[in-house]
C-alpha positions as CSV (number, residue, x, y, z in Angstrom):
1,X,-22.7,-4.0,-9.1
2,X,-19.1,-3.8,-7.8
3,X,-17.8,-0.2,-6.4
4,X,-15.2,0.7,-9.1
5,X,-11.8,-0.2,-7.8
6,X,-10.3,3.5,-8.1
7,X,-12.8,5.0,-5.4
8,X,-11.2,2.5,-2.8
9,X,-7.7,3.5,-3.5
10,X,-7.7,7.2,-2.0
11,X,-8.9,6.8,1.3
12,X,-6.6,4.2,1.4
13,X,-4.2,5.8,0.8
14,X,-4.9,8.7,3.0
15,X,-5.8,6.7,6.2
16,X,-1.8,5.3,5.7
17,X,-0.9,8.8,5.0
18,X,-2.8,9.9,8.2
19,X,-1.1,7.1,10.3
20,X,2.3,8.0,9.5
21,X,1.8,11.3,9.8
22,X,-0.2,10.9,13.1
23,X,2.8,8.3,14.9
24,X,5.4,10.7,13.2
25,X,3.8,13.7,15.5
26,X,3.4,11.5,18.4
27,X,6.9,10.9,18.2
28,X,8.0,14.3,18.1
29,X,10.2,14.1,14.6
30,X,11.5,16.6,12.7
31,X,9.1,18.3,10.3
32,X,11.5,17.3,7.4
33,X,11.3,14.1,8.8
34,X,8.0,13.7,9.1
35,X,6.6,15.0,5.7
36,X,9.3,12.7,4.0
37,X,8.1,9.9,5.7
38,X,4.3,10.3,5.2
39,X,5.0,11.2,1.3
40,X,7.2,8.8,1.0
41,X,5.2,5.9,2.6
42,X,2.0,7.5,0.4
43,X,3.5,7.2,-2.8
44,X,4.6,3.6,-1.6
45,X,1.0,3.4,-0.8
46,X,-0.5,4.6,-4.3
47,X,2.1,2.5,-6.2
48,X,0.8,-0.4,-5.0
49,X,-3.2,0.3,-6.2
50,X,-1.3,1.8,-9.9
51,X,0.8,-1.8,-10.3
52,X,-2.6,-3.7,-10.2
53,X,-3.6,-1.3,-12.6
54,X,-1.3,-1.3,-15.2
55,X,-0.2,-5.0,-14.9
56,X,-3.6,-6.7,-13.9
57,X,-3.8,-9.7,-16.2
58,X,-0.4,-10.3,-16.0
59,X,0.5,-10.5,-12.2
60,X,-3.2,-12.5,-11.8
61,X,-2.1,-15.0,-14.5
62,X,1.1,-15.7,-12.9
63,X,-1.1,-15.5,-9.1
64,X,-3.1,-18.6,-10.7
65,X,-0.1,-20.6,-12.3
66,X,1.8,-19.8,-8.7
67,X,-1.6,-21.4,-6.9
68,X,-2.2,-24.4,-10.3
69,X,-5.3,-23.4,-10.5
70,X,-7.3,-23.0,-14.3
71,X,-7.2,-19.4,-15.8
72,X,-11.1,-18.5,-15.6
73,X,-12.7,-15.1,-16.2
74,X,-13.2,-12.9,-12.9
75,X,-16.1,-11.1,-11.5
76,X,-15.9,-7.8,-10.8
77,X,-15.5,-8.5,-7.0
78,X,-13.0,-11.0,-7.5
79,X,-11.2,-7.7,-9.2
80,X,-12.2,-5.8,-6.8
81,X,-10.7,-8.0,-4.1
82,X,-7.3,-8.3,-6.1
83,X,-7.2,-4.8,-6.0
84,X,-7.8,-4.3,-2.4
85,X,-4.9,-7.0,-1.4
86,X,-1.9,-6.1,-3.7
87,X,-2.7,-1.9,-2.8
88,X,-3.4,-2.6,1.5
89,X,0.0,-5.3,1.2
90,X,1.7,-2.4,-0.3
91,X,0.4,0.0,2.2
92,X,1.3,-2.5,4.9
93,X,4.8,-2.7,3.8
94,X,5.2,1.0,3.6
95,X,4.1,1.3,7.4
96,X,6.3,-1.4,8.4
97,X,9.3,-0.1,6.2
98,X,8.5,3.7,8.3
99,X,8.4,1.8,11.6
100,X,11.3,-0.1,11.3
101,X,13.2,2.6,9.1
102,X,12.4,5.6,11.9
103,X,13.2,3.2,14.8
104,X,16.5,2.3,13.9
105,X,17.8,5.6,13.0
106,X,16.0,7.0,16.0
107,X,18.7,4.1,18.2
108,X,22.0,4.9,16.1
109,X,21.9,8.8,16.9
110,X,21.3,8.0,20.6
């Protein structure tokens, strides 16, 4: 039997958190600065497992007409494994987002 999909989302979400926050100390940022950025890139983070969620069906349907192949019933690890790609892109996106977004303000005020 497959884990259920919402036990995978936290510490997901939390290692993110925890690598944001981690870079953001390394760094040396502001503490403004750096609990913005590790809630913001969170909530990015938990957005992403929530969007599979409440539009499943609809964003795998258009995932298989996008790929032309037949609309068949999923096991619960193919569900689980939709899941754990659309939540880690969006957690991947948010870290890339706080690298690029911290980084380029970081060069302007210098």
């Amino acid at each position: 039997m497959a884990p259920h999909p919402i036990l995978l989302a936290p510490p997901i979400v939390l290692l993110t958190m925890a690598v944001v926050f981690g870079d953001a100390h390394r760094r040396e940022l502001p503490v403004r600065t750096k609990a913005a950025w590790t809630l913001g890139v969170g909530t990015l983070s938990l957005t992403g497992f929530v969007v599979v969620f409440a539009f499943d069906s609809a964003l795998y349907r258009q995932y298989l007409l996008l790929l032309g192949k037949p609309l068949v019933v999923r096991t619960p690890y193919e569900l689980l494994v939709w899941l754990l790609t659309v939540g880690t892109a969006f957690s991947a996106l948010g870290c890339f987002v706080y690298a690029i977004g911290t980084r380029v303000r970081a060069g302007r005020t210098t």
